[in-house]
N, C-alpha and C positions, 0 to 999 in steps of 0.2 A: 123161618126167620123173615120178617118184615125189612125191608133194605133202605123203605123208605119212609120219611117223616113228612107229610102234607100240611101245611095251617095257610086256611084263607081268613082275610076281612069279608065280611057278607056282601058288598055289591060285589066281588070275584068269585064268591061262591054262589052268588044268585046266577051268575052270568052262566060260571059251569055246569051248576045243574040245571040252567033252561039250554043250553046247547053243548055242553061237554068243551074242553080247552083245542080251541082253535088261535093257529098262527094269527090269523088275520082280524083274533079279536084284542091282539096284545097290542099295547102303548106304550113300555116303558119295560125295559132290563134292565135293572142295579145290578154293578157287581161290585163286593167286598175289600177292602185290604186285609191282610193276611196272610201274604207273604207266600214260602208250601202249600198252605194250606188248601190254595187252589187244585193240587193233585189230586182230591179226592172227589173233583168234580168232573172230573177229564169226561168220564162218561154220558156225562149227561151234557157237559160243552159241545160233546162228539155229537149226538142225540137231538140239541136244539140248532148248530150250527151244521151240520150236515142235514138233517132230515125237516125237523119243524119250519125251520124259516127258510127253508130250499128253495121255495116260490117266490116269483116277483111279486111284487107286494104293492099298492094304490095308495097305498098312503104311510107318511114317514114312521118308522119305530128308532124311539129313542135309546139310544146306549148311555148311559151315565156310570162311570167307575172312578174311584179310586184305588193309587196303586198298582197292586198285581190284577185288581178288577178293572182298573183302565186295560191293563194290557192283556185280558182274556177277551173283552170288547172292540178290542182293534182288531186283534183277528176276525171277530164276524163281519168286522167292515169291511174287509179287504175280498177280491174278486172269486177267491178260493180260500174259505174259512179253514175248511177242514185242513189243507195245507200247513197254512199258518201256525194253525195252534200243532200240527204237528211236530214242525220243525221247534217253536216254543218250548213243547215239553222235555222233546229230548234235548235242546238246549240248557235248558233251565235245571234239569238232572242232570246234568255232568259238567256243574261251573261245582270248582275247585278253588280254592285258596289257601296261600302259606296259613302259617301256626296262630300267629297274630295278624291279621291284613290289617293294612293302616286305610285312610279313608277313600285315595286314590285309586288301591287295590281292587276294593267292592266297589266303587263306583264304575273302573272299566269293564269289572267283570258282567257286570251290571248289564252296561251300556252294549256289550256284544251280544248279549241273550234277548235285549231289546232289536240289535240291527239282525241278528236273523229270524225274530217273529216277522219283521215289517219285510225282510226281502228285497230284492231290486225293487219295487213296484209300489210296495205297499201302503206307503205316503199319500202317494198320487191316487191308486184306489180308494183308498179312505176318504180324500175330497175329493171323491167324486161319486161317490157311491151313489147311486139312483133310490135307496128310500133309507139306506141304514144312516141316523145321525147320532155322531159318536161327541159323546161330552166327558170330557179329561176333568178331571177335580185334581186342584194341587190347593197350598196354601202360602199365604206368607206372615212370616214369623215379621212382627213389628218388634225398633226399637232395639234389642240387645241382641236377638233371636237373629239378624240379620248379616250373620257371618257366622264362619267354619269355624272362630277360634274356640275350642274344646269349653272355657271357663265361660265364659259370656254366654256364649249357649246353652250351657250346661243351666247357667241363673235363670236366663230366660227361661226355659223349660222347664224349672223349679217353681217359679213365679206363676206359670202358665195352668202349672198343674193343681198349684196351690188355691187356685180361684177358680178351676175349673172343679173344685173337691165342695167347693160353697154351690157353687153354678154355672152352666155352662154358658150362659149368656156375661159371666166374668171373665169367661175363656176369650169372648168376643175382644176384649178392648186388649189382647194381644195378638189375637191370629185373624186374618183374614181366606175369605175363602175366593178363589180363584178359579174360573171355571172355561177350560178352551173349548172349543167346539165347533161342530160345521152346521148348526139348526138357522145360521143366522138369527132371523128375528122373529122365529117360528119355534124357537125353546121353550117350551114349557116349564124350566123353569125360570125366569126370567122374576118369579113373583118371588124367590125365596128372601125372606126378611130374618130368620133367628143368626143368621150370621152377616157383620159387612162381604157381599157378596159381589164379583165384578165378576161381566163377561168380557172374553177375550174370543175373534175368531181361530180357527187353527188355518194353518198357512204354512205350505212347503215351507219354508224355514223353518219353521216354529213347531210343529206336529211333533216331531224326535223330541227336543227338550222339552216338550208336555207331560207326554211321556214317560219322560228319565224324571221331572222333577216331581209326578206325583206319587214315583215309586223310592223319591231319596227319603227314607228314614235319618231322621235328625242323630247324630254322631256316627251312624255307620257309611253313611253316603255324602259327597259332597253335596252340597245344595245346589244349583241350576239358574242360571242368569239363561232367560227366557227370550229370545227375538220377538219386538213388536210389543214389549212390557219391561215396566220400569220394575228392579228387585229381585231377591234370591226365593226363589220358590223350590217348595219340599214337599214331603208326602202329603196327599190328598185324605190320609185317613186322620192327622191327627187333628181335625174338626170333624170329618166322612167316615169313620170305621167301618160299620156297616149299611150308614148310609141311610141315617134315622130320617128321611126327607119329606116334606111335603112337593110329592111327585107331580103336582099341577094338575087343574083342568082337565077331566074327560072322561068318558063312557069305558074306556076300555081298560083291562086287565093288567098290573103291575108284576111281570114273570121275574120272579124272584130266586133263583137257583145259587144256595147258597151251602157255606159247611155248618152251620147249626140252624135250628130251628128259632132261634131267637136272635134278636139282633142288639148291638151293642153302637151306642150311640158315636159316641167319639173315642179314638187313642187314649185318653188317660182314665176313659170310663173301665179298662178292661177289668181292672181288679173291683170296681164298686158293683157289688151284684144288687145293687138296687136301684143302680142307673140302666136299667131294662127299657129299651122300646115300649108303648103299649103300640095299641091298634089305632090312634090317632090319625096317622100319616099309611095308615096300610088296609085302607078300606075296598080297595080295588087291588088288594097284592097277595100272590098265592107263592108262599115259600116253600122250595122244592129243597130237601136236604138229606142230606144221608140219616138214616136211625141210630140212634147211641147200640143198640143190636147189631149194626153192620159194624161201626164203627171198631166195636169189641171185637170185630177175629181183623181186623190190620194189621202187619207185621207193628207190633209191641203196642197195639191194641190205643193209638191214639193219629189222630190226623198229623197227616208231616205239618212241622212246624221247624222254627227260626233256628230253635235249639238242638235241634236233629244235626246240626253242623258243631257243636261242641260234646254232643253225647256218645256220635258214632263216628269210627275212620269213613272214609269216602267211600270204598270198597261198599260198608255193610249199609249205609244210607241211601246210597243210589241203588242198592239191589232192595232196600225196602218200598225205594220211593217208586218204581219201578212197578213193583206187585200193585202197589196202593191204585197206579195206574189202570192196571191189568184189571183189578177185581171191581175198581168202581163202574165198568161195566154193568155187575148186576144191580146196581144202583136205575142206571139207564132202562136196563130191561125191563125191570118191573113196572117203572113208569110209563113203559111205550107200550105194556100188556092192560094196563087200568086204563090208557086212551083209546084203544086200539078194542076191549070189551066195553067202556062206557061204564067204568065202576069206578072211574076216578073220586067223584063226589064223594062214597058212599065212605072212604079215605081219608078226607078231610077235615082237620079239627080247627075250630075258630084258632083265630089269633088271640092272644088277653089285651083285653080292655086297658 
């Protein structure tokens, strides 16, 4: 059984087959929202942020996430990755809540699995990291969308989703995208136009509620009043899902370690299967992913997901999520045995057009 799913755009796959995947050929990590579903990457987070990018490095690589992809990305920034997303996982498996949590519940449960990824330190590592620059994606809901109360939001997200079903550029004249960061004025992406797009620095105050608001999912999380920005900011997928971007400017390789092999443009694309990524924005991007093969022996043969908290007691969820950890290991190994013989390439399926 094959564990893992390869697809490059051809200038990434020209690059691999003229010298095989090198740390210091990459420009740019996306990561996902998703929620779980990051568990089934542990392996290979373990894999690029313990071993691959181990080395100092000459010149900056960009972190760009929303979500739970911001917060897999803050741990590489911080001075001891591998730590981080340690303590992250097992934090993150064993948050609990009553029967019904109302929005303050998940929000602090939230908020604590956030303060021990970051740790005493974390913050302060993060701005200051010597080449990692880490970019927070949150958004903000215009208009009705700009408060907690259940009905208002509820239209606005009606409204939102209803014109983002014609286009996603009707999504725009609701949501805006909001983007903290430490590149200063060295971000590539700085050119992004299919959404109103603002930059914001991050800043000891402000880095935590970046954070927390690219991970607040609209009714389940409170939304997030930002220090250093005007307005309530929320998750960064639902313009960012997976991050359909035009990654900017450069020669080098877009390391894409994600849980499917295709990518899903925005939050209310999930159900349109015909709002599919192409290769447009991912001509320089190699997505690393678990195989629907691997995926079939997971305890109940599917990536942890949102729902795993209404399907199963605590008890039998955290011992799945648990494994899911455990086994995405051989996810990791196969890929460090195709880098390690030079038959990465030979692995590789284009992206679609």
């Amino acid at each position: 059984m094959k564990a893992l799913t390869l697809r490059a755009g051809p200038d990434a796959l020209a690059i691999i087959r003229d010298r095989g995947l090198r740390a210091e050929d990459v420009d740019v990590v996306p990561g996902a929202s998703g929620g779980p579903k990051w568990l089934v990457l542990a392996g290979l987070d373990r894999f690029f942020l313990g071993e691959f990018f181990a080395a100092a490095r000459s010149r900056p690589l960009h972190l760009i996430g929303s979500s739970i992809g911001s917060w897999r990305l803050a741990c590489l920034a911080q001075r001891d990755p591998l730590a981080a997303l340690t303590r992250a996982h097992e934090a993150y498996i064993e948050q609990r809540y009553t029967r019904k949590p109302p929005l303050d519940e998940v929000t602090r449960v939230g908020a604590e699995i956030l303060d021990v990824l970051l740790g005493s330190s974390g913050i302060d590592e993060i701005l200051a990291h010597p080449w990692a620059r880490l970019h927070v994606i949150t958004t903000e809901l215009r208009g009705l969308g700009a408060t907690d109360r259940r009905w208002p939001l509820l239209a606005s997200l009606a409204i939102a989703a209803a014109g983002n079903l014609v286009s996603r550029r009707l999504l725009a004249r609701r949501v805006w995208r909001v983007i903290f960061h430490t590149a200063r004025d060295d971000s590539p992406f700085r050119g992004l136009s299919d959404f109103p797009t603002l930059h914001l620095p991050l800043t000891r105050d402000n880095t935590r509620a970046a954070l927390l608001a690219s991970a607040s999912i609209p009714l389940l999380l409170q939304g997030v009043e930002v220090p250093r920005a005007t307005g309530v900011y929320r998750d960064g997928g639902i313009v960012d899902y997976h991050l359909d971007l035009d990654f900017g400017a450069g020669d080098g390789i877009v390391l894409y370690p994600h849980f499917y092999p295709h990518v899903v443009p925005g939050w209310f694309d999930k159900s349109l299967r015909w709002r599919r990524a192409t290769g447009k924005n991912f001509r320089r991007a190699l997505i690393v992913a678990p195989s629907p093969e691997f995926v079939a022996t997971l305890p109940h043969a599917h990536i942890p997901e949102r729902g795993d908290f209404y399907a199963y007691d605590d008890a039998t969820r955290i011992r799945a999520w648990r494994k899911v950890v455990a086994m995405s290991e051989q996810v990791a190994d196969e890929l460090r045995e195709l880098i390690a013989t030079d038959k990465l390439a030979e692995r590789i399926e284009p992206i679609a057009r």
